[in-house]
Structure formats: structure tokens, C-alpha cells
C-alpha positions in Angstrom: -4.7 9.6 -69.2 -7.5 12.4 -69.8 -6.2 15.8 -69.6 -7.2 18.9 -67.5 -10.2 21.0 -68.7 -9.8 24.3 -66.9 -11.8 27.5 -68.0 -11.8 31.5 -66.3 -13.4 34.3 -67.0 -14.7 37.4 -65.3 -18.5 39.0 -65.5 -19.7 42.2 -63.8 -21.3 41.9 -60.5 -24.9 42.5 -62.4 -27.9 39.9 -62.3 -28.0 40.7 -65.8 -24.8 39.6 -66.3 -25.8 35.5 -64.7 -26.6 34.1 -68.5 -23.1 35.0 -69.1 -21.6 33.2 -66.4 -24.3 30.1 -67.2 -23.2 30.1 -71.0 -19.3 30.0 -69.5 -20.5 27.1 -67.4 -21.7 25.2 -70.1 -19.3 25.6 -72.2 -16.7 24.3 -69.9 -19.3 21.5 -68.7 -19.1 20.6 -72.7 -15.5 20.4 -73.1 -15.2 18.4 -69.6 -17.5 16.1 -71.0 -19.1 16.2 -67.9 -22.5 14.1 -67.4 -26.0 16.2 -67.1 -26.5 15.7 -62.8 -23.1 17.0 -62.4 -23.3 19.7 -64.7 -26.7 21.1 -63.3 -25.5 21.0 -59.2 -22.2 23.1 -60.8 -24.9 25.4 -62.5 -26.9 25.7 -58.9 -23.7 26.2 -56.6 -22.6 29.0 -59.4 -26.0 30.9 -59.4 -26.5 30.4 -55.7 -23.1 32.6 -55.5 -23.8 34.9 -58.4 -26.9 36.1 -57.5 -25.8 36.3 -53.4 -22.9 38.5 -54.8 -24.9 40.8 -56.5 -28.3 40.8 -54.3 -25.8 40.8 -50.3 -22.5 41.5 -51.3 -23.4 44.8 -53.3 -26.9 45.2 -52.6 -27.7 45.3 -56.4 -26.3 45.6 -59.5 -22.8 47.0 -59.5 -19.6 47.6 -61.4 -17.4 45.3 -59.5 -16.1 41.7 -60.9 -17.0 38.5 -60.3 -14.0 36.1 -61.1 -14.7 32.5 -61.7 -11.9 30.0 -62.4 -12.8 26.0 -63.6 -10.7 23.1 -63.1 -11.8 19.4 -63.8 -9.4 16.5 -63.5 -9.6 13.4 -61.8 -13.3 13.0 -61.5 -13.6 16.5 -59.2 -14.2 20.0 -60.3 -12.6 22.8 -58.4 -14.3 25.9 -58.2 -12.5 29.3 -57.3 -14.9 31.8 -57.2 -13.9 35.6 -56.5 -16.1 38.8 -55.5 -15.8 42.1 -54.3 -18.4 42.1 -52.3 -17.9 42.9 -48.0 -16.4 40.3 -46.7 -18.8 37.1 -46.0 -17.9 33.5 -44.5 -20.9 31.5 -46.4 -19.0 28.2 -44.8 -19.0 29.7 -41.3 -23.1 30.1 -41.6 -24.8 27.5 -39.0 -27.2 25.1 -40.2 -28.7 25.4 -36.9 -31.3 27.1 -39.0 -33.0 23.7 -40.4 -33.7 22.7 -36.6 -36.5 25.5 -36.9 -39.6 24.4 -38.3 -39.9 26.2 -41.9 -42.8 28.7 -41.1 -40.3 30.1 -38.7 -37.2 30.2 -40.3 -35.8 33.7 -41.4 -35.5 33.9 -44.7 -32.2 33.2 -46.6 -29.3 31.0 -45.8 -30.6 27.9 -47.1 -28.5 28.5 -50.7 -25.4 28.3 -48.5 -26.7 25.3 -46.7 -27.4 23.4 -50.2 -24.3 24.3 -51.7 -22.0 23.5 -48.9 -23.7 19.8 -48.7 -23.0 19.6 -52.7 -19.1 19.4 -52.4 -17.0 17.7 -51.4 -14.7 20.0 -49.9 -14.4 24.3 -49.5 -12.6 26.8 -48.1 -12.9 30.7 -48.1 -10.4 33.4 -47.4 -10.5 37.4 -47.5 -7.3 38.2 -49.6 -6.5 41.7 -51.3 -10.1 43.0 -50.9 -11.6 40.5 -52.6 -13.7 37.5 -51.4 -12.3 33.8 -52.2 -14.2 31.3 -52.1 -12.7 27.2 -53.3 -15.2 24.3 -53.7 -14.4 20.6 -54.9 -16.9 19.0 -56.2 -17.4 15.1 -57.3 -18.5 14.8 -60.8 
């Protein structure tokens, strides 16, 4: 039986900060042994909320914490992924927005769309001031 790879770490709520969060990524990717394609859509769902955190939540660089929390086992990685930002739904965004033909749509949104679509399962609560969102993702 293969053991649980689990990884956390914390990174200030500064774009600066992303290569940070992508060298913890890897790193943990590494020691899951988990295969390139899986590795590179965690690496998108990760940035996706990193930089939406920083550029929505606190309308810039900030010194607030991102916390991000790694678990693989099973075949599935579980993502918790903590902010300070206001509080934001991403899951309760509509995808109404892809019925509109692209030179209409607004701008933004489609991150959230793109993320949702690679896991297999989320859920997001506002807890203590802080923003929680949980992903599970097939790997």
C-alpha cells in the first residue's frame, strides 16, 4: 500500500510571491510521484486561485496569507486552499456565461469555469474570516 504525500505551506497574498507557491507545487508533485498532465492542471487550478486572490480578493499585492494544504492518496489529490480575501463563492459563479458568444462575454470568470470542470469534486465555506476553498482532483 503506497502512503500519503501531504505538503502545507503559507505565501503572502503577493503576485510576486506565485513562484513560491509553484516551486511548493512541484516539489510535492515530485514526492507524489505524480505524472506530468496531472501535475500541470494542479499547477493551473493553483495559479488560477493565486493570482484571483491577489488581483479580486485584495485588489493587489497585500500582506495577507494565502494557505495551501496538499493531500494525495488513492489516486485523488485534495486541495485546501485558504485566503483572506472578501468573501467569494468561485463554485456558485454561473457558467451561463459560455452561452454568450466570446466577443460579448465580460471579461473574467472563465478561470473559475476551467477549474471547476478539472476536479472532481469542491466545496467552499467562509470560516473565521478567511476563505476555504476544497478541491479533489483525479490524478
Amino acid at each position: 500500500m503506497k502512503n500519503q504525500t501531504q505538503a502545507e505551506a503559507m505565501f503572502p497574498a503577493k503576485l510576486g510571491a506565485w513562484h513560491l507557491a509553484r516551486e511548493f507545487l512541484e516539489r510535492f508533485c515530485a514526492e507524489a510521484s505524480l505524472a506530468r498532465t496531472p501535475s500541470l492542471r494542479l499547477n493551473l487550478i493553483l495559479e488560477e486561485l493565486f493570482t484571483n486572490t491577489v488581483n479580486h480578493g485584495h485588489r493587489g499585492d497585500s500582506d495577507f496569507l494565502i494557505w495551501i494544504s496538499l493531500s494525495e492518496f488513492d489516486r485523488k489529490v485534495v486541495v485546501t486552499y485558504l485566503d483572506q480575501g472578501v468573501p467569494f463563492n468561485p463554485l456558485a459563479m454561473s457558467k451561463a456565461q459560455l452561452d454568450v458568444p466570446p466577443d460579448e462575454r465580460k471579461i473574467g470568470g472563465l478561470g473559475v469555469y476551467l477549474t471547476r470542470e478539472l476536479t472532481l469534486d469542491s466545496s467552499y465555506a467562509y470560516l473565521y474570516g478567511r476563505n476555504r476553498l476544497q478541491l479533489v482532483m483525479a490524478v
